[in-house]
C-alpha positions in Angstrom: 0.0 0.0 0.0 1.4 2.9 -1.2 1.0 6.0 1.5 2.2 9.8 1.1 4.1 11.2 3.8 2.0 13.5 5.2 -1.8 13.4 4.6 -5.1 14.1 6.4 -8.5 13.5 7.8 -11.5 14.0 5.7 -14.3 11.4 4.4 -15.7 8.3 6.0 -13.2 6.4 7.4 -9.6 8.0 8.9 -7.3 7.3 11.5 -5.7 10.8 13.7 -3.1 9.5 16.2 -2.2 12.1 18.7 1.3 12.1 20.5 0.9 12.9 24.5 3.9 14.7 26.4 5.1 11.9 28.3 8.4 10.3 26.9 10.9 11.7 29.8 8.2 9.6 31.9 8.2 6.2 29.5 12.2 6.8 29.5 12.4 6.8 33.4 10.1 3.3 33.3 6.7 3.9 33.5 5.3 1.9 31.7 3.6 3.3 28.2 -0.2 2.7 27.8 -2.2 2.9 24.7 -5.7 3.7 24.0 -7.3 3.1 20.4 -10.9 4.8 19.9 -12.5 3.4 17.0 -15.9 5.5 16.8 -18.7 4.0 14.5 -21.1 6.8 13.6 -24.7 6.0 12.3 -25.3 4.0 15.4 -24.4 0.5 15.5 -26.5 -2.0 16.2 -25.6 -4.1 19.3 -27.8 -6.7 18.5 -26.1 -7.2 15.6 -22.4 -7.1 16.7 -23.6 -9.3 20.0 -26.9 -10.9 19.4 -28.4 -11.8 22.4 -29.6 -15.7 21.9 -31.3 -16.9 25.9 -34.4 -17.2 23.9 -36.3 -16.4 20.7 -37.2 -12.9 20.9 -34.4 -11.4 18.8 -35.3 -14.0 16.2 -38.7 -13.7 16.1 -38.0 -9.7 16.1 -35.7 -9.9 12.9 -37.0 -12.9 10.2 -35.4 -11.0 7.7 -31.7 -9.7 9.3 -31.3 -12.3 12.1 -28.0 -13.6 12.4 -28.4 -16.7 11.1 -24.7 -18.4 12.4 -23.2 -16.2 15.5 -20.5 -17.2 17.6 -21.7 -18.4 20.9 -19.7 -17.1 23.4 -22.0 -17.7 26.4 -25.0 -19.2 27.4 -27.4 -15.9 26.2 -24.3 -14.0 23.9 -22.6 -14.6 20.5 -20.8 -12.4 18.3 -21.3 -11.7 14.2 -19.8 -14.2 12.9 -17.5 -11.2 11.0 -16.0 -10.8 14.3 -13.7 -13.6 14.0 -10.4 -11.9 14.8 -12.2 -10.0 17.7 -13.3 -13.6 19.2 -9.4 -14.9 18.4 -9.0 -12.2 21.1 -11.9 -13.5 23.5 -10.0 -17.1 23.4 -6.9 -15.5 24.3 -8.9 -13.3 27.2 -8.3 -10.2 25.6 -11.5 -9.0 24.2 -14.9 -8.0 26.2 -18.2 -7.0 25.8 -20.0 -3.7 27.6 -23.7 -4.3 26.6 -27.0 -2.6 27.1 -24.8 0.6 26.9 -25.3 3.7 25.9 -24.1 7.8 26.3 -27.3 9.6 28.1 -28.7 10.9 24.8 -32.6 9.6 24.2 -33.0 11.3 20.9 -32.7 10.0 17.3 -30.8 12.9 15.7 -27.6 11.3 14.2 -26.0 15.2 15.0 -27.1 15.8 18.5 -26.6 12.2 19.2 -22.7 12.4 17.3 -21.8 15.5 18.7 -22.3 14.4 22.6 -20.4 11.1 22.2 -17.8 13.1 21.3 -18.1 15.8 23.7 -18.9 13.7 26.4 -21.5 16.2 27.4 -25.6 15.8 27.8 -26.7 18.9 25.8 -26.4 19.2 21.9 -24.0 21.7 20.9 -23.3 23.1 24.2 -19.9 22.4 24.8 -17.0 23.2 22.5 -14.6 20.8 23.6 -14.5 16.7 24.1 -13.9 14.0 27.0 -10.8 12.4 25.5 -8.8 15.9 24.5 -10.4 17.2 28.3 -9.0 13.9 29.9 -5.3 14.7 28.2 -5.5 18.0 29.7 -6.3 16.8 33.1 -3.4 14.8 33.2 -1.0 17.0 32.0 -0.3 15.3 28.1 -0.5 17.8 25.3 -1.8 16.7 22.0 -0.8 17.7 18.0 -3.2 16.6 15.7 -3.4 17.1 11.9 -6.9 16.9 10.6 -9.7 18.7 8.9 -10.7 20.2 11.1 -9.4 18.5 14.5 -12.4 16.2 15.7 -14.4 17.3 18.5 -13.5 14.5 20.7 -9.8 15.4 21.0 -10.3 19.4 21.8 -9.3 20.3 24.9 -10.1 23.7 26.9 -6.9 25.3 25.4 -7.3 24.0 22.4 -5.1 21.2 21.6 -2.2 22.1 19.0 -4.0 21.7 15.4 -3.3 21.8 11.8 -6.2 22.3 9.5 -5.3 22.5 5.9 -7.3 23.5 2.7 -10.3 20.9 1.2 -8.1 20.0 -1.9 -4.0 20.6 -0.1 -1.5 18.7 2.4 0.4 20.3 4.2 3.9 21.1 3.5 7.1 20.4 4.4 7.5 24.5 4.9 4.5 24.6 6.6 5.5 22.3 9.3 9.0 23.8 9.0 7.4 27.2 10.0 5.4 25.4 12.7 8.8 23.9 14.1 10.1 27.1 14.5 7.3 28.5 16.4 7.8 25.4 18.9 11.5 25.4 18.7 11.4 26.0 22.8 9.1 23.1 23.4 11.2 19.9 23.3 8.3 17.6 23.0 6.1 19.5 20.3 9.2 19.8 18.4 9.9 16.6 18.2 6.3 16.1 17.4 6.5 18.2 14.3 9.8 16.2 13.4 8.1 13.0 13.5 5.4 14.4 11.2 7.7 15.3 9.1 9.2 12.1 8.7 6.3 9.4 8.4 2.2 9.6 8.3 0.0 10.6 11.1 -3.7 10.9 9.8 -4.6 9.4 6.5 -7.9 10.3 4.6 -10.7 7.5 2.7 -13.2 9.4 2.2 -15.1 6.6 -0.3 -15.4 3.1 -0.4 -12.8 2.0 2.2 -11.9 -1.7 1.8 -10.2 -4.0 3.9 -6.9 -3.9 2.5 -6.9 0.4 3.2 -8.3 0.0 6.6 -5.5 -2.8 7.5 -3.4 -0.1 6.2 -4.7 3.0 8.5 -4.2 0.0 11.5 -0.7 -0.8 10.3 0.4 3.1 10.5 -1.4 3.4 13.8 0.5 0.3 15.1 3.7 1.8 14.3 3.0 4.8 15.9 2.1 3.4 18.8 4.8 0.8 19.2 7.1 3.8 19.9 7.8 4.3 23.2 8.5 8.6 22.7 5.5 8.3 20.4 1.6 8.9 20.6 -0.4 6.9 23.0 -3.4 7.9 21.8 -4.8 7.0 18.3 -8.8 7.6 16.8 -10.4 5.9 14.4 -13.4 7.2 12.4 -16.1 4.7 10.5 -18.8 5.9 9.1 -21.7 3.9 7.9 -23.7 2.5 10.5 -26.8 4.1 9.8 -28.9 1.0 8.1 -32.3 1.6 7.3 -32.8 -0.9 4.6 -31.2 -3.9 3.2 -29.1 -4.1 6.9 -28.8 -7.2 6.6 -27.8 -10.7 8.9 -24.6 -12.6 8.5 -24.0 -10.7 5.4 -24.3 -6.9 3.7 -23.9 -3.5 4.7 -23.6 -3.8 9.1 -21.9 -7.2 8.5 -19.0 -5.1 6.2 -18.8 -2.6 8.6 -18.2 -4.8 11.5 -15.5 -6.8 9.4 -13.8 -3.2 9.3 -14.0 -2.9 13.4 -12.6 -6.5 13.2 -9.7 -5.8 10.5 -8.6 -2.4 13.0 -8.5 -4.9 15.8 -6.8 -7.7 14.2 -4.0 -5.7 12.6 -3.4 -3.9 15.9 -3.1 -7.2 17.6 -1.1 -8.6 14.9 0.9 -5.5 14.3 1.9 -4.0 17.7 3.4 -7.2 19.2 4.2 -7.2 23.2 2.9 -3.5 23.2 -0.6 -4.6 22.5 -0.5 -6.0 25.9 -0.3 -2.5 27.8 -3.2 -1.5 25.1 -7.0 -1.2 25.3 -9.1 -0.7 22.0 -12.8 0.7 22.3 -15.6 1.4 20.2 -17.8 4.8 20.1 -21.1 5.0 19.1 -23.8 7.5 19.3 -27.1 5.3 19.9 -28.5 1.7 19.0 -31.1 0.3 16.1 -34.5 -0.6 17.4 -35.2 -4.6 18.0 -37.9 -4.8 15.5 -36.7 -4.4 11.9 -38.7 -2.5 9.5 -40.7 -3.0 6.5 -37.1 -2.0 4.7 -35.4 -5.1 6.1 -33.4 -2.5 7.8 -34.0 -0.7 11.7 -34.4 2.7 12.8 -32.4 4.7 14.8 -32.8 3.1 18.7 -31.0 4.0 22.3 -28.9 0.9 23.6 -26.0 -0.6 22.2 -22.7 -2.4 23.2 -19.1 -1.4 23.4 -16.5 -3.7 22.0 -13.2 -3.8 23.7 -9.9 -5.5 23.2 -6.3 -5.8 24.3 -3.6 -6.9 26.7 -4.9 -4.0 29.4 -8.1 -7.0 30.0 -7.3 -9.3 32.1 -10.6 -11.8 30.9 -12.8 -11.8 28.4 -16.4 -11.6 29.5 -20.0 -10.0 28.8 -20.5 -6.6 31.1 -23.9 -5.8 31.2 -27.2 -5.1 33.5 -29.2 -7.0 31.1 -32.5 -4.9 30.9 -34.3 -8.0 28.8 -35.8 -7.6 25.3 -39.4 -8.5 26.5 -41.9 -5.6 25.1 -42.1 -3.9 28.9 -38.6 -3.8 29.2 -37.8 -2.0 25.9 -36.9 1.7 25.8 -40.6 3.4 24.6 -41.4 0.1 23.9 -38.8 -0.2 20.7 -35.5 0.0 21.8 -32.9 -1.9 23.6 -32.9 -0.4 27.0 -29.6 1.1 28.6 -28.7 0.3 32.1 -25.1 1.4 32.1 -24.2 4.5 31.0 -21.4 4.2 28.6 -19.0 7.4 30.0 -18.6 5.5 33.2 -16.9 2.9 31.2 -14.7 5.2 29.1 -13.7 7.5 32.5 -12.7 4.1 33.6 -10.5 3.4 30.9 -9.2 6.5 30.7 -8.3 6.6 34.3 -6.5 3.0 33.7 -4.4 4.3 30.7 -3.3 7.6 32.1 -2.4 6.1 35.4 -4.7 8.9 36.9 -7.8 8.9 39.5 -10.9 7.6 38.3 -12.8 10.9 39.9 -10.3 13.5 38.2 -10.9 11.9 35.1 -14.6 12.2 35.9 -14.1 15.4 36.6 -12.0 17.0 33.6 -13.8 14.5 31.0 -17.2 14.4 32.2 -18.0 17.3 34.0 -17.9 15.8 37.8 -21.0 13.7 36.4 -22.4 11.0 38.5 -20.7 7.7 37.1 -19.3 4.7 38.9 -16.0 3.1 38.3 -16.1 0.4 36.4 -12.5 -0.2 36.6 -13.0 -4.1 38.5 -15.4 -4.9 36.6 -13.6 -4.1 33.2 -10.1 -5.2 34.0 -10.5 -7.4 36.9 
């Protein structure tokens, strides 16, 4: 796969990795933690990625996009059977499951619903920054990102260092020159700018990603990561999700995208080595898909969902989850997979495992001092 140097985020699928200012740290032997945030806009279905099989409801639900051959994993749980390097994981007790999850957001608005999994926040286009670049800031890690324009979920309250070039330009090697110079006093951003310089950090598909280009975005990300100076933190960016018709079962358009979500995984695993042991990947979405499916063989927009994670940082793989039940009374309005853990309390609890921080300062630089247990046993114990 043939990559330029230097190029950026736009489009439907991208990769930003951002490069925290901890290496005098990592040199002196702490040891270097990773965090991979692969967020899946248009709502992912959680009964699709982890059909729920205790009985016949799902089934009945879905004639027409049941998954027909899911991998059991437990007595009520299986996985799409396009998860296949994510359950390689689960063997090897590095992949679980958060389900019945969602962020506190009850609408169906794909934008209000995108913009607060990003900002961490509860009201739509309220606030300006997000939980993962107010969670850097809390602990002290600066962050140089080049994309178009720098997502929400990585802007801190001083605005992390960006780079936003033109539509149709990348930026140049003067251009990062002149950026050098302006750091020239800041060892770390300096060095930031050198790397940049010297191999990819953000690399832009905005149509019709395939697997090969999406191993290839996970590849760059793994080398990245593997460096013990370099970032810590890397985002992924799938769009796609949204399936209203034709979603389909084992096969078509939320199978594909899950294969993509696997192929991120799997290369990371593959590619990273003994540093995908201090690593935790983690998926992002804004809401669920409704149990029923519709007369479109597809499902609307719904509330709960499930989080997939994976890595060395898991100690056992296993199912997370207040199940809420998918009889009709338990249903959110009567359509929708209910949500009984809310899904920031999982993310400040990785977060505070990966920075090495408090679980309530995380709380309270990510998440506004909300109200949200830590879930740090039961993810990684």
């Amino acid at each position: 796969m043939n990559i330029s140097r230097r190029v950026f985020l736009s489009g439907s699928a991208s990769l930003i990795v951002t490069a925290p200012m901890l290496s005098k740290g990592f040199a002196s032997g702490i040891t270097k933690k990773n965090l991979v945030v692969v967020m899946l806009r248009g709502g992912m279905d959680g009964l699709t990625a982890v059909p729920f099989i205790g009985n016949g409801i799902l089934a009945k639900a879905r004639p027409d996009i049941g998954v027909d051959k899911p991998i059991k994993v437990t007595s009520n749980f299986a996985l799409h059977p396009r998860l296949k390097k994510f359950k390689k994981l689960w063997n090897e007790d590095k992949a679980s499951i958060i389900h019945a999850t969602s962020i506190p957001y009850i609408g169906r608005s794909h934008f209000e619903g995108q913009y607060l999994m990003e900002s961490g926040g509860t009201k739509p286009y309220y606030d300006k920054t997000g939980w993962l670049g107010r969670a850097l800031e809390g602990a002290g890690r600066k962050s140089l990102s080049i994309s178009l324009p720098m997502p929400l979920i990585l802007r801190g309250g001083q605005n992390l260092d960006n780079f936003m070039p033109s539509r149709n330009s990348l930026p140049t090697d003067d251009t990062l020159k002149i950026l050098a110079a302006d750091y020239k006093n800041d060892e770390m951003l300096s060095k930031v700018l050198n790397t940049i310089r010297k191999r990819p950090i953000a690399m832009m598909q905005s149509k019709n990603i395939t697997g090969k280009k999406i191993k290839g975005l996970a590849k760059i990300a793994s080398q990245q990561l593997n460096d013990i100076n370099g970032p810590s933190i890397a985002v992924f960016d799938i769009a796609g999700f949204d399936t209203h018709a034709d979603q389909g079962g084992d096969y078509g358009q939320h199978a594909r995208k899950l294969e993509q979500f696997d192929d991120i995984v799997g290369t990371l695993a593959k590619q990273m080595g003994p540093s995908f042991e201090n690593t935790i990947v983690v998926s992002l979405t804004e809401f669920g898909r409704t149990v029923d499916q519709n007369g479109g063989s597809g499902t609307e927009h719904g509330y709960g969902s499930a989080i997939l994670m994976a890595g060395g940082l898991l100690s056992k793989s296993k199912i997370i989850s207040d199940w809420p039940g998918l009889e009709k009374k338990n249903l959110f309005e009567g359509r929708d997979l209910n949500s009984s853990i809310d899904a920031r309390a999982v993310y400040a609890s990785i977060l505070a495992r990966v920075l090495d921080t408090d679980h309530q300062k995380v709380v309270n630089n990510a998440f506004f001092g909300a109200d949200l247990p830590d879930m740090t046993k039961r993810i990684f114990g």
